[in-house]
Structures are given as structure tokens and as C-alpha cells.
C-alpha positions, 0 to 999 in steps of 0.5 A, a space after each residue: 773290705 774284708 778278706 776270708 782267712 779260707 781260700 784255694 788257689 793253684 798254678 801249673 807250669 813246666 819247668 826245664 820240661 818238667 810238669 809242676 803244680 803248686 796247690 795253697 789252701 788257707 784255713 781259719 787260725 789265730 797267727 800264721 801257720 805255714 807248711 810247705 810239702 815239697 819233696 827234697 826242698 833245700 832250705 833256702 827255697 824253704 825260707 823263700 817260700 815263707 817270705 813270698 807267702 807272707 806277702 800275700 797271707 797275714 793270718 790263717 794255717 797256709 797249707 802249700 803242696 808242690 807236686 813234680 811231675 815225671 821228667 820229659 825226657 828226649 830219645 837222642 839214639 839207641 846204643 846199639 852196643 848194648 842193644 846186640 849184647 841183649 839180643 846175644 844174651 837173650 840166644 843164649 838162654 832160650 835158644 830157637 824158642 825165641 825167634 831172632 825178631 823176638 829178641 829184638 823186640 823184647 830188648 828195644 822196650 827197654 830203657 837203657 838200650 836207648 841214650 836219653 837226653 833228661 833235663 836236670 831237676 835241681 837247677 837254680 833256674 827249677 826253683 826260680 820257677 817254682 817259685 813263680 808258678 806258687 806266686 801265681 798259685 797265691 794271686 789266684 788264691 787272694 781273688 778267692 778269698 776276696 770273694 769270700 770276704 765280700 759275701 762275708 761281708 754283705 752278711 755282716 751289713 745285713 744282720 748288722 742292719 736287722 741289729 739296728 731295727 731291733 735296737 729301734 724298736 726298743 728305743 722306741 718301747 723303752 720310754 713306753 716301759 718307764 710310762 707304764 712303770 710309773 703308772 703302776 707307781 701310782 697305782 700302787 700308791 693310790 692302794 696305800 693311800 687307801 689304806 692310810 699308811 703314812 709315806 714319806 713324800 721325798 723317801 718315796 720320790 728317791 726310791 723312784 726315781 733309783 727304779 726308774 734308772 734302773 729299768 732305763 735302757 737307754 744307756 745301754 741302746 747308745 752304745 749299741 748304736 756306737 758300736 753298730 757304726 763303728 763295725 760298719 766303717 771297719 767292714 767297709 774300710 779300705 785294705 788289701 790282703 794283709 790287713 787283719 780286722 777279724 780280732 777287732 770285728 771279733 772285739 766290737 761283737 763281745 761289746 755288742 753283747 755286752 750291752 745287750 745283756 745288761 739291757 737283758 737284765 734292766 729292762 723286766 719287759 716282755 717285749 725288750 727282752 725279745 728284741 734282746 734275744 733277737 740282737 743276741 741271736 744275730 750277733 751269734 750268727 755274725 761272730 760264726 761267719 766273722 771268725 773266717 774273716 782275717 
């Protein structure tokens, strides 16, 4: 069961009626790299927030924004005090060519002239909700990169399945391979006997049979079904959102490789070096999509 390290998720909520979002995204990484945006955030809260994320993300660049939104405020009453005092102020200064409904209206679009009621932003309770709307926002955001892992994972077991039908086709040319290389011995020593040159019957056995381990494969096609099995069961294995397979997915591909290109060397045939290059090819393509793995 794998986990993409890419993902978003966010919340919404209002709090103290204020309008707050919390938007995490998550991004390939080595470690785990968190950045929090979130105006004037005590430190405290900085400290909280890490400790919620790494309860949800082991390894990937978490990316956390908070957005405020403005205060809904409450009209309690006009303060009429201030309200006359405009009207007056405003007589003075322009006289008849305002009208005395003018003043009044110009003076009533102001906000001061009315008494608000406005929630306190910076309560206790504020950041106890903010912390819940970002640990919705990172539910929501372990359901995405679940589902990413699951399709990283149907590709993985399909390429991972076409890496095993080349590895059968070769296992099934290797002895092939070695038939026609002591056919072409024979060949070859039938043309010196021919020529009545003298060959040491046992020098000449060693030195085949050194050739024919040489030009043999099947070792190297052992262990690439090893390696084969064991990428499956790790795929597949249970776990949850902190368990990190990407660095040993990651391993098993360089010792897929490894095998592949000293059976690339070995084999001096036309047709297992193109089931090579296709187990190669494939094996680039699974380490592209394995590095979003976590």
C-alpha cells in the first residue's frame, strides 16, 4: 500500500465568525520540509502545527497556507453624538449647496458614526479552530495522496509484470544461447582438426567451459526474479500514511538494474540484449513515477 508524497487538500470553517481556509500541498522531497503561511502566528501555534502535520506526512515539502477572512462584524447602534457632529461639520463647510438629507446620508455611510460589536481574532479558542479546520484540510489530504498511490501502484505491478515476461523470455533463450555457442565450438574445432593443428583435449575443455560461464545468464535472471518478488510484497504490504517505501522501492530498482546490465554484458546475443533493453526501459519508467512515492 503506497502513498504519493504529491497531494492537496483543503478546509473551510468560521471561527468566532471569521472566514478561515487552510490549503496544504505536498511535494516530492528527500526529508520532510514544512512551511507554514499564516499571518502573525505565535510561535506556539508554529510548533502545534508542525507536530499535527507529522502526524499525517513522514516525508515530502508540506507546503500550509491559512487565509483569515475579514471579521463579520454586528451593528449594535448609531452613535448619534458623532453622527450630528458630522452633519454640523459638513453645514459648515459647504453651506446651502448641501442639502441637510445630503449631510445626512454622506455622514451615515461612514463607519465610525455606528457602534460595531467585532468578534476578537486572537482568542485561544481562534487557534484551537484553526487547528482543527488544518486537520481537516490534512484528512482530506491523506484520501488524495492515497488515491494517487493506488494508481502509482497499479503502474508499478503492471510494468513490474511486463519485467517479468521479458525475464522469461530470456531464461527460456539463455540455454538456447549456450546450444548454438557450443555448436559454433565444435564448428570451429572441426576447421583446426581440418587443418591438422594439434589441441590439447583438457586445455581446450577449461577454456570452454570458462566461456560458457561467462555467456551464462542465468545467475543474473535469479536474481532479477528475487528482486521482482520482493518489489511486490513491499507494493502491496500494509501501512498507513506514515510508512516511507519510496528510498526502498528506490533500492530494489538500482539492484534491478544492476543485473540487468551485467546480463547486458554477458549475454553477446542479439535477442537478450533486446529483452535487456526493454527490462531497462521499464525500469526507468517505474523509478520516474516511484520517486512520488513516499
Amino acid at each position: 500500500m503506497a502513498y504519493s508524497m504529491t497531494g492537496f487538500g483543503s478546509a473551510r470553517n468560521q471561527i468566532e465568525n471569521i472566514d478561515v481556509e487552510v490549503q496544504v500541498k505536498t511535494l516530492n522531497h528527500r526529508g520532510l520540509d514544512i512551511h507554514i503561511t499564516f499571518p502573525s502566528m505565535p510561535g506556539q501555534l508554529e510548533l502545534l502545527f508542525q507536530k499535527l502535520i507529522r502526524q499525517y506526512v513522514a516525508r515530502g515539502r508540506v507546503d500550509v497556507t491559512v487565509i483569515i477572512g475579514d471579521p463579520k462584524t454586528v451593528r449594535a447602534g448609531l452613535n448619534s453624538a458623532l453622527l450630528e457632529a458630522r452633519v454640523a461639520a459638513l453645514k459648515s463647510l459647504f453651506g446651502d449647496t448641501w442639502s441637510n438629507n445630503k449631510c445626512y446620508e454622506f455622514c451615515l455611510g461612514q463607519k465610525d458614526v455606528w457602534e460595531l460589536d467585532q468578534a476578537p481574532i486572537m482568542s485561544n479558542h481562534f487557534y484551537e479552530g484553526v487547528l482543527e479546520t488544518a486537520r481537516q484540510a490534512l484528512e482530506i489530504l491523506t484520501k488524495a495522496r492515497r488515491a494517487e498511490g493506488k494508481a502509482l501502484e497499479a503502474y508499478m505491478l503492471n510494468a513490474l509484470d511486463e519485467i517479468d515476461t521479458c525475464r522469461q523470455a530470456a531464461l527460456t533463450r539463455a540455454p538456447e544461447r549456450l546450444t548454438e555457442y557450443q555448436a559454433q565450438v565444435h564448428e570451429r574445432l572441426a576447421t583446426l582438426s581440418y587443418e591438422h593443428i594439434e589441441l590439447d583435449p583438457v586445455r581446450l575443455a577449461t577454456e570452454v567451459a570458462i566461456l560458457a560461464d561467462k555467456l551464462d545468464v542465468t545467475e543474473e535472471l535469479t536474481r532479477i526474479a528475487t528482486h521482482l518478488s520482493a518489489l511486490r510484497i513491499l507494493v502491496l504490504s500494509p501501512s498507513d500514511p506514515l510508512t516511507c517505501i519510496g528510498k526502498k522501492v528506490d533500492f530494489y530498482l538500482q539492484e534491478l538494474n544492476r543485473e540487468a546490465t551485467t546480463m547486458a554484458s554477458k549475454s553477446r546475443d542479439t535477442i537478450l540484449t533486446s529483452q535487456t533493453i526493454e527490462i531497462r526501459t521499464k525500469l526507468e519508467s517505474i523509478r520516474e513515477q516511484a520517486a512520488n512515492i513516499q
